[in-house]
C-alpha positions in Angstrom: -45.8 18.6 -24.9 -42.2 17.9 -25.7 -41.3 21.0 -23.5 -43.4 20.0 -20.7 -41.3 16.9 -20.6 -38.0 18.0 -20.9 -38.8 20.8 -18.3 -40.0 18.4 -16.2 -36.9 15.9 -16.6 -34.8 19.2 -15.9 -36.7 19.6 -12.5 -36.1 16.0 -11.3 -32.4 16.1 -12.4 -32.4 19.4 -10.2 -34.0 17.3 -7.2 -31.9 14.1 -7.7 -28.8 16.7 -7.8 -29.3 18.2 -4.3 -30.4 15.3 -2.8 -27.1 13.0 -3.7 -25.3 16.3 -2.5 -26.4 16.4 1.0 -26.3 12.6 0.7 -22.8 13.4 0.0 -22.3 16.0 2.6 -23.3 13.6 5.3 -21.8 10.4 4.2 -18.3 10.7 5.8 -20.1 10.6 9.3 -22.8 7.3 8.5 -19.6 5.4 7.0 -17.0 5.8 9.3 -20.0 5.2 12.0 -21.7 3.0 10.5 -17.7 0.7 10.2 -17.1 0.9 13.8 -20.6 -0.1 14.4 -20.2 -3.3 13.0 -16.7 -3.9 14.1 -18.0 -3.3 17.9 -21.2 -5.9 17.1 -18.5 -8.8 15.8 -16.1 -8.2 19.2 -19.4 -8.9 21.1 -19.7 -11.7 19.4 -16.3 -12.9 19.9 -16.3 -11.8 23.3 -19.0 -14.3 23.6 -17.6 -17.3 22.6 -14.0 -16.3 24.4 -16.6 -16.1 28.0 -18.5 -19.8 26.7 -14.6 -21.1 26.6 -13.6 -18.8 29.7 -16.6 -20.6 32.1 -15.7 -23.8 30.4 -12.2 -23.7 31.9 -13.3 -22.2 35.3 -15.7 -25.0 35.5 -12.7 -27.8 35.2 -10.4 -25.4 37.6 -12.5 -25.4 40.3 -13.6 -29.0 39.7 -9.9 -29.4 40.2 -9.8 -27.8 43.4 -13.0 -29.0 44.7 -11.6 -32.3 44.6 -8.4 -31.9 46.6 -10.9 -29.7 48.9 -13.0 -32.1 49.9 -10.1 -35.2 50.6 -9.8 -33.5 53.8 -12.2 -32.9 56.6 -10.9 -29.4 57.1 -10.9 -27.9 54.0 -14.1 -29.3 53.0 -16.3 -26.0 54.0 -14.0 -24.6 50.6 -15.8 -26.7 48.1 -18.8 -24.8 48.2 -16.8 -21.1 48.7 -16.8 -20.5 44.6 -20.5 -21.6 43.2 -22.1 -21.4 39.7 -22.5 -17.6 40.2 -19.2 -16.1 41.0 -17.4 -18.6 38.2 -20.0 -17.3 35.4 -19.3 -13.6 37.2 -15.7 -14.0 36.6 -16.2 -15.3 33.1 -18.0 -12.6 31.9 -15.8 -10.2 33.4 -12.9 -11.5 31.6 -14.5 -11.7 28.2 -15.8 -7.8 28.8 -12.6 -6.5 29.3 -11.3 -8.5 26.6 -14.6 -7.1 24.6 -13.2 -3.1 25.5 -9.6 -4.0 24.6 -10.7 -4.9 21.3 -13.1 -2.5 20.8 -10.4 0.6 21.5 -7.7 -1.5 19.7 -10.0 -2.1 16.3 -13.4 -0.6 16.6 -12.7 3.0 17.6 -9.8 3.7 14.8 -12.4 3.3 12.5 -13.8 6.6 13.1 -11.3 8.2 11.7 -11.7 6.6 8.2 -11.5 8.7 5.1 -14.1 7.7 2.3 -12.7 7.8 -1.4 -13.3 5.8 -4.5 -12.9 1.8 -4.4 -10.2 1.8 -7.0 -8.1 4.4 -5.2 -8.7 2.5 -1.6 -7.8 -0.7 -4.0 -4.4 0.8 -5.1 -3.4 2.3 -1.7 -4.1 -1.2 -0.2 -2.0 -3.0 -2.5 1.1 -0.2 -1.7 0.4 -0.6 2.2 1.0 -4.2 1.9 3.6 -4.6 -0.7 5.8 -2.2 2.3 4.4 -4.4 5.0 8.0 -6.1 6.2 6.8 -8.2 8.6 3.8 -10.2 9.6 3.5 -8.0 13.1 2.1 -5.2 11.4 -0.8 -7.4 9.4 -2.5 -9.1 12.8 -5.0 -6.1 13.5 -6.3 -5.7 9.9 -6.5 -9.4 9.8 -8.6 -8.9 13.2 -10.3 -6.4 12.1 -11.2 -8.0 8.5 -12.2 -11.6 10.6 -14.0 -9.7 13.3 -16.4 -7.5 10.8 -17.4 -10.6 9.1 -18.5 -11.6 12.5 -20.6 -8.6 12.9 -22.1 -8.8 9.7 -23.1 -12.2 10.9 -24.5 -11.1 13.6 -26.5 -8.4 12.2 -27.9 -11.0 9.6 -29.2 -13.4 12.2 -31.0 -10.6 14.2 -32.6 -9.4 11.0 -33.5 -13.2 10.0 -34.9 -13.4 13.5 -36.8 -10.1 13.5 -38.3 -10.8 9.9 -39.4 -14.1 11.0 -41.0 -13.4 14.2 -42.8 -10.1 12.8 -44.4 -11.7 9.6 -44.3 -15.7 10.0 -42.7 -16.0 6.8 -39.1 -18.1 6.5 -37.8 -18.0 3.5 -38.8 -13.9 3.6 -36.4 -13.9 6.5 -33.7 -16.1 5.2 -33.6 -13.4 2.0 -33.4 -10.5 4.3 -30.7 -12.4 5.7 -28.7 -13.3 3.2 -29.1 -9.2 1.4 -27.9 -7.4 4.5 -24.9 -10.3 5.0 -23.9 -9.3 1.3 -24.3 -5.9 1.4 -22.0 -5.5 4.4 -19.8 -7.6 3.5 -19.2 -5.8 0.1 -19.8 -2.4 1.5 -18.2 -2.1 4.9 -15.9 -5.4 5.7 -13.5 -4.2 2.9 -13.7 -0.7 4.2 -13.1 -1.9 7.5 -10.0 -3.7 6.3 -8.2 -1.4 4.9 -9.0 1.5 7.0 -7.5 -0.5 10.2 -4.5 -1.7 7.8 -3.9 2.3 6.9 -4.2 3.2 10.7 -1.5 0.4 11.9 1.5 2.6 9.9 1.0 4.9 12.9 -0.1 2.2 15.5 1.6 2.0 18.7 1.9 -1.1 21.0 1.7 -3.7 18.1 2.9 -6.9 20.2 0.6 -6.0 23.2 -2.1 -5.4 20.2 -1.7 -9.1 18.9 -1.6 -10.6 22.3 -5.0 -9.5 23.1 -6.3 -9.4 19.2 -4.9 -13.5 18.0 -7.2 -15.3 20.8 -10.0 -13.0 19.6 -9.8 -13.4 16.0 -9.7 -16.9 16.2 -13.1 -16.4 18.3 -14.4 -14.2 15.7 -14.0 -17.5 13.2 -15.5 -19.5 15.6 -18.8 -17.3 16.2 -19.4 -17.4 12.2 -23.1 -19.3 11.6 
């Protein structure tokens, strides 16, 4: 009976064995995948909040305009040339380019990431910023760092929302919520981190980068809930 059990321990160590190897074999694609994912789901998220604040401004512009428009009797036809449709058009344009910009400047560099152990990513980390001379070099980690969290946000309320509407149940669909928001942000936000702050040593086109990344990072903060 003994035997039985030990051959039969042997067996499932056997299975477990090749199943964490082709778990292994497979994992540097999910990650890496898995990180840009969730980088590209926060920039949408950003992006939405910079087109809110983009149509907000519009709005007042044209307002503006509309005003000095219609003091005159000839230029009054021009108060109705730019409606509701073409300044929400416009907005949304911007906020989608602005979306693509970040997406090739933070998202798609995090294909190329290299999974090792957490100490060793720790430890490399540490070295990349202790060389770090100035604070240039920092703003697309710190984007990418602010605009994961917003992704992971994201992805949390959508579950929340899913959970809740499929089964009726709240507080089931506030703990779904709050697992996957852990999880990714223990998981893949660090990852995410450092993988865009090991990229920047070789980053061309840093200030161009920061002009584009600073309004969207602090958008990122702001689409947090």
């Amino acid at each position: 009976m003994t035997e039985r059990k030990a051959d039969r321990s042997r067996k499932i160590e056997r299975v477990e064995l090749r199943v964490l190897e082709r778990v292994n074999r497979f994992r540097w694609i999910f990650v890496p995948v898995g990180l840009c994912a969730l980088t590209a789901v926060g920039a949408h998220a950003a992006a939405d909040v910079v087109g809110d604040r983009l149509l907000w401004i519009v709005d007042r512009v044209d307002a503006l305009f509309d005003a000095i428009w219609s003091s005159w009797s000839v230029t009054a036809p021009l108060v109705e040339l730019v409606g509701l449709t073409q300044r929400t058009w416009f907005a949304r344009a911007i906020a989608l380019c602005w979306e693509l910009a970040a997406d090739a400047l933070i998202a798609i560099p995090l294909l190329g990431y290299d999974l090792r152990e957490p100490g060793q990513e720790w430890e490399l980390g540490r070295d990349l910023l202790r060389r770090t001379r100035s604070p240039l070099p920092l703003v697309r980690p710190l984007a990418t760092l602010l605009v994961a969290i917003a992704g992971a946000c994201s992805l949390a309320r959508m579950v929340q929302g899913s959970v809740q509407l499929a089964l009726h149940v709240s507080w089931l669909g506030h703990l779904a919520r709050a697992l996957l928001l852990v999880a990714a942000l223990v998981v893949f936000v660090p990852r995410a981190a450092f993988r865009s702050l090991e990229h920047e040593r070789t980053a061309r086109y840093r200030v161009v980068a920061a002009v584009i990344l600073l309004p969207l990072l602090i958008a990122a903060v702001a689409s947090w809930r």
